[in-house]
C-alpha positions as CSV (number, residue, x, y, z in Angstrom):
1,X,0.0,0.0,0.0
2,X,1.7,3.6,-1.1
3,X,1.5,6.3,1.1
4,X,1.6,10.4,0.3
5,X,5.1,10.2,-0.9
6,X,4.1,7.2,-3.6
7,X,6.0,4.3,-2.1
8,X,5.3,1.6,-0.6
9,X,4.8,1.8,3.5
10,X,7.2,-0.9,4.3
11,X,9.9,0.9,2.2
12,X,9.2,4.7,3.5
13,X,9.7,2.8,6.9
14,X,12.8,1.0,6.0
15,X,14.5,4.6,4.7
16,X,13.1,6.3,7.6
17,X,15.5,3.4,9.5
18,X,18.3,3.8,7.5
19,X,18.3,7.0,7.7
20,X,18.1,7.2,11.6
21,X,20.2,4.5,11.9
22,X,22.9,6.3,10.0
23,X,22.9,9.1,12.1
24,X,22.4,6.7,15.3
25,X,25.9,5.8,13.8
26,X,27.3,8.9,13.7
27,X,26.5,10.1,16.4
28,X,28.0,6.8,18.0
29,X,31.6,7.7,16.9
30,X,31.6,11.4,17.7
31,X,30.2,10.6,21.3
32,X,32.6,6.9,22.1
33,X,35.1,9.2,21.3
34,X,34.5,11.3,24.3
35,X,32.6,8.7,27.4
36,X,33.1,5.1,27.7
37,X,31.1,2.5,25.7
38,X,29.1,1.4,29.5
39,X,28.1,5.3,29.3
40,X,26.8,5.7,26.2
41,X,24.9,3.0,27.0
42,X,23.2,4.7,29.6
43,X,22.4,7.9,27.9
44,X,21.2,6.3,24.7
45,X,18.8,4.0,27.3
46,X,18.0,8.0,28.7
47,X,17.5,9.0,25.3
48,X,15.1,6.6,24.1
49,X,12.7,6.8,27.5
50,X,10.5,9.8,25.8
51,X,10.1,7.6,22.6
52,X,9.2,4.8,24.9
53,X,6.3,7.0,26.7
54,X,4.9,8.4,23.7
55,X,4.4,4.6,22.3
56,X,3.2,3.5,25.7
57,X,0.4,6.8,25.3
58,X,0.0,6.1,22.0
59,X,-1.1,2.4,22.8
60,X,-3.3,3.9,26.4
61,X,-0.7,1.8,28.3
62,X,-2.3,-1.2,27.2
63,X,0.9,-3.4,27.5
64,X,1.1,-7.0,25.9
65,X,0.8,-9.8,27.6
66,X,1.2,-12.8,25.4
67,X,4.0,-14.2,27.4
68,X,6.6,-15.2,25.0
69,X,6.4,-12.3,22.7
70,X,7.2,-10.3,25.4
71,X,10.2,-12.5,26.8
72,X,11.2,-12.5,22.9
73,X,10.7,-8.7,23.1
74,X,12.8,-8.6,26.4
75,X,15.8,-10.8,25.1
76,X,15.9,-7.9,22.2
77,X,16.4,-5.8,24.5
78,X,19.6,-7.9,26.1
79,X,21.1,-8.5,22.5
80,X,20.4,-4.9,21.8
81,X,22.2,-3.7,24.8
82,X,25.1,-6.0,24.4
83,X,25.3,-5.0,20.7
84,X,25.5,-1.5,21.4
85,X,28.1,-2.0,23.9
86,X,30.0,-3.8,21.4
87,X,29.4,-1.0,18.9
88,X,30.3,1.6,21.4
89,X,33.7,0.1,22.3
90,X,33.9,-0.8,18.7
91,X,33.7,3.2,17.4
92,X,36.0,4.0,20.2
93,X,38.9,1.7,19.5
94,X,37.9,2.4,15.5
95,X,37.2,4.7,12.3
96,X,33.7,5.1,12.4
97,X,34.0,3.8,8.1
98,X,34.9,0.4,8.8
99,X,33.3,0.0,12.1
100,X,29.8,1.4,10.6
101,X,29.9,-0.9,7.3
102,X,30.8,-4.1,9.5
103,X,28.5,-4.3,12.5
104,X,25.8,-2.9,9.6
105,X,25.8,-6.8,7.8
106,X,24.1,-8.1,11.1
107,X,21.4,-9.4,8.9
108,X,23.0,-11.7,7.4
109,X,23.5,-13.8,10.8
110,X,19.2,-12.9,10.9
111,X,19.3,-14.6,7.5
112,X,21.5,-17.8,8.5
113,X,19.1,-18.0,11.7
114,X,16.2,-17.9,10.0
115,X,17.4,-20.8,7.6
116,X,18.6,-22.6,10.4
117,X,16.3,-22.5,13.2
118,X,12.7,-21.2,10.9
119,X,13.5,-22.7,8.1
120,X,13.1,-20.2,5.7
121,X,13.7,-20.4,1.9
122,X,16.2,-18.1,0.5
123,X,16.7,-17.9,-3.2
124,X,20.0,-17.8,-4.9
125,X,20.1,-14.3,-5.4
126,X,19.9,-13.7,-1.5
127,X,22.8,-16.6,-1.2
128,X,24.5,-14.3,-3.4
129,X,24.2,-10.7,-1.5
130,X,25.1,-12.9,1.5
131,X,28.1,-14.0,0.1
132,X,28.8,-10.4,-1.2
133,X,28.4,-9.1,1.8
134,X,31.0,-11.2,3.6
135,X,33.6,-10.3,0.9
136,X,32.5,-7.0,1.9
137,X,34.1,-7.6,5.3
138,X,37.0,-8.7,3.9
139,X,37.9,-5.8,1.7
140,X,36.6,-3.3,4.3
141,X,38.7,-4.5,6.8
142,X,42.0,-4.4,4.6
């Protein structure tokens, strides 16, 4: 279903991402170049608790309760959390141009997982961008 702008919602959310994302990235480098990666984890968790209100108004503070979606949601956030700690310590000891294209191919591990444990199909083109994308590494991290 397009929106206003004429594309398709998933995509206008998927930019919107990237293009958050990207500056989340950014703004990762300039900042682990000043605190320590435990401290940027605080103040990004400070950071994201007026986003977290205005979705918990926006939904009248009706909270989930299907049990494992929200222990799925909760072990997010641990991965999350140790990710970003990671990514922190990562830009600090790093150029933010390597350090920004590697921990960005994550979804390649979501694709293995999903073959692995879901059983999803994946066609060869995808086997493909996968395999570019570790190449990728490679070069980046010559």
């Amino acid at each position: 279903m397009a929106n206003v702008t004429g594309l398709p919602k998933w995509l206008l959310y998927a930019l919107l991402a990237l293009f958050w994302w990207g500056l989340f990235g950014f703004l990762a480098k300039i900042g682990s170049d000043r605190i320590s990666a435990a401290q940027m984890q605080i103040f990004l968790t400070i950071g994201a608790i007026p986003l977290v209100l205005v979705c918990a108004i926006r939904l009248n503070f009706k909270i989930a309760t299907h049990k494992l979606g929200v222990t799925y949601a909760i072990l997010m956030g641990v991965c999350a959390a140790l990710g970003l700690l990671a990514f922190f310590a990562a830009m600090k000891s790093g150029t933010a141009s390597l350090v920004g294209p590697v921990t960005s191919l994550y979804p390649a591990l979501t694709v293995a997982l999903a073959l692995i444990v879901l059983k999803e199909k994946v066609g060869k083109t995808q086997v493909f961008g996968l395999i570019l994308a570790v190449v990728a590494i490679v070069i980046l991290s010559m």
